[in-house]
N, C-alpha and C positions, 0 to 999 in steps of 0.2 A: 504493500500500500504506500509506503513512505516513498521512494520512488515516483511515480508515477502524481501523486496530489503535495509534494514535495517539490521533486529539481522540474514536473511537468507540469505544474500548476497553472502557467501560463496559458500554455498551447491547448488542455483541458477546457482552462472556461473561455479559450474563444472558440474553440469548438459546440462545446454547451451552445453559447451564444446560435452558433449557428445551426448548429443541427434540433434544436427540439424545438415542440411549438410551444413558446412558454403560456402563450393567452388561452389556449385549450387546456394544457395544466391547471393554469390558474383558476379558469374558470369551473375546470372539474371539484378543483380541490374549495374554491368558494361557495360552491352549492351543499358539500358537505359540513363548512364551517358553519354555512349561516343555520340549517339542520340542525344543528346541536348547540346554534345558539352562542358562540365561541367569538372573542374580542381580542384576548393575550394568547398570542400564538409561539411556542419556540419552532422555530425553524432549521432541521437540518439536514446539510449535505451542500455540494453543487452548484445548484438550479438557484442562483443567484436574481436571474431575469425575474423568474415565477415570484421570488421571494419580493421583488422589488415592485410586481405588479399586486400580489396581495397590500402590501404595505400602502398604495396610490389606494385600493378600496377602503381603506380605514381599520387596518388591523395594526395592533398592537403588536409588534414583532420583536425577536431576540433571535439573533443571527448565532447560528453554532457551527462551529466546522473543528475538525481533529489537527488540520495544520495551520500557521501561521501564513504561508504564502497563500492559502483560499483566503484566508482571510482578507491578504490584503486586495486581494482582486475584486474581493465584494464588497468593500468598504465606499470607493466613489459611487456605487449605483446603492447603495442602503446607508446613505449621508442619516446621522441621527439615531440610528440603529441602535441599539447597543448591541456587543459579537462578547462570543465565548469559545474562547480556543479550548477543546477539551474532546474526551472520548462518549462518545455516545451513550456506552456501558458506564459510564461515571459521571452523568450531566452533575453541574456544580453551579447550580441558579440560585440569584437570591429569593426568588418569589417562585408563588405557585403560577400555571399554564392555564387554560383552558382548553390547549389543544397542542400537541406532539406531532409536527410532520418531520418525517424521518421518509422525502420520495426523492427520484434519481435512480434507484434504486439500490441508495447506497446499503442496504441489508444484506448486500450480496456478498458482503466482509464479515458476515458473520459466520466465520467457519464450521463451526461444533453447535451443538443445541447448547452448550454451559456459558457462550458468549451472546446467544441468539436471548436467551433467558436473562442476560447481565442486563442489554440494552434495553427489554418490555420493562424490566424492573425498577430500571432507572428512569425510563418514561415516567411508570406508573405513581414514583414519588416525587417525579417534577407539576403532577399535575393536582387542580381542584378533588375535589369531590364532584361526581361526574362530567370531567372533562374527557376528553379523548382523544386517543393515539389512530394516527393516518400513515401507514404504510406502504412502501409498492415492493415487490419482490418478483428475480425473474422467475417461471415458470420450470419446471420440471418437466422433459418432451420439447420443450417450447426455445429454449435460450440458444441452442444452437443451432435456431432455424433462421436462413433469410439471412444477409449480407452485413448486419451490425457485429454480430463477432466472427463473420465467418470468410467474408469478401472486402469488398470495399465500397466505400462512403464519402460521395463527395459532398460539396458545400462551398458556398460562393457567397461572399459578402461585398458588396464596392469590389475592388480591383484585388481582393484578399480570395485566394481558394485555399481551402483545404481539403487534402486526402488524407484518409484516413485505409491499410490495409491490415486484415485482421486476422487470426488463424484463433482454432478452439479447438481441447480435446478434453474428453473425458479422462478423470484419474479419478475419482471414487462413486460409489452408486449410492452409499446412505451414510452422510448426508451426500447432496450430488453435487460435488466440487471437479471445477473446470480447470485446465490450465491455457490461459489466453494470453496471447503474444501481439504486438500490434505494431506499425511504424506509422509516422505521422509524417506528413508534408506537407510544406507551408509556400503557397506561391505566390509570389507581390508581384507581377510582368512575368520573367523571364528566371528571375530568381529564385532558387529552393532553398527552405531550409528544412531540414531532417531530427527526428527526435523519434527515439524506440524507446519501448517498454516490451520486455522478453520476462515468461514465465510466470504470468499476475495469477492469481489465485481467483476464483468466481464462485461465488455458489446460488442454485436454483433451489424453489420451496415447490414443493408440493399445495395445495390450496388446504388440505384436512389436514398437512403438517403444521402450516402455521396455525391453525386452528389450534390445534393440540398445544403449541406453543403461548400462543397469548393465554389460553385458560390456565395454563401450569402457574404463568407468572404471576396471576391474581387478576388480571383485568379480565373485562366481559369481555364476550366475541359480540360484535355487531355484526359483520355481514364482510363479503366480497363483491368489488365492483371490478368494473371492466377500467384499464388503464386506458394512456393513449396511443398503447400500441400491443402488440399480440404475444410481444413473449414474454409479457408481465401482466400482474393483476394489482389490485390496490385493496388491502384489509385495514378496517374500521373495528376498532373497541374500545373499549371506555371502562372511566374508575369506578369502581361502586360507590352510588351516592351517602 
């Protein structure tokens, strides 16, 4: 992980930038906040854009990320914010949440169920009394289908391309962890520039595994919804009031 949202932090979130739809995130993820009624939001992972357009509808935000250089990438566009460098599996907030997103599908770093369980649990004490935790994870069958970790990915902004090429393989069936390899290129005109990450570690959930997971931790299950794209889902549960 350190690697890649580390020395590649950069090349990541203009990638981000360019590759997801942040307004159909956003928009996914505001029909569920306003559903549960939700104001003070911790926000974490990546998806900087998404974060930055919840914040323009009137949410109360706390920016989280595990490294220092996300951080700083998301600080010009979440001006007033307040951020918390920290682990996910250790949130260290002064106040209570109303709502835990944890999409990007950064879950996919939770290797073992004894890590997957650290992070619900840490949710579960960042938040009110029935507030709620918003997930996405990749799919099990699903994650190494279709040209995001398996081909290539292009992307065009102003006179900026990027390519992204990917490779996937399996190394274990339970839990179901990937080993994924990828190069990046960055082209201004004529000019490239190059940046690899080799050997990143990935893991997919099952939909009844997370299930089983969020109930172990103590939170309710709410429900599975459909993300914005097919090799992930997005799970919903909440504290007991």
């Amino acid at each position: 992980m350190k690697k890649l949202y580390s020395d590649l932090a950069g090349i990541c979130h203009e990638f981000y930038k360019q590759y997801f739809p942040h307004r159909n995130i956003a928009a996914r993820l505001d029909a569920i906040l306003k559903k549960h009624g939700c104001k003070k939001v911790v926000f974490i992972g990546g998806l900087v854009y998404v974060a930055a357009l919840l914040k323009r509808k009137g949410y109360d935000l706390t920016f989280v990320d595990y490294t220092p250089e996300m951080l700083a990438e998301a600080k010009p566009l979440l001006k007033g914010v307040p951020m918390c460098c920290c682990d996910m599996r250790s949130l260290k907030l002064k106040t209570k949440a109303d709502a835990v997103v944890a999409v990007g599908r950064s879950f996919t770093y939770m290797y073992d169920d004894a890590d997957a369980l650290k992070a619900l649990s840490s949710f579960r004490r960042a938040l009110k009394p029935g507030g709620i935790v918003v997930i996405d994870n990749y799919e099990v069958g699903k994650i190494d289908k279709g040209p995001y970790f398996t081909g290539t990915v292009m992307t065009r902004s102003g006179k900026v391309l990027l390519m992204r090429r990917s490779s996937i393989q399996p190394k274990k069936k339970k839990p179901a962890l990937y080993t994924w390899s990828c190069t990046y290129a960055k082209f201004v005109g004529r000019k490239a520039i190059v940046y690899k990450d080799e050997g990143h570690l990935l893991r997919a959930f099952a939909k009844d595994e997370t299930k089983a997971l969020i109930e172990k931790s103590g939170l309710d299950f709410v429900g599975h919804l459909p993300n914005f794209e097919r090799l992930s889902f997005v799970s919903v549960a909440q504290k007991n009031a």
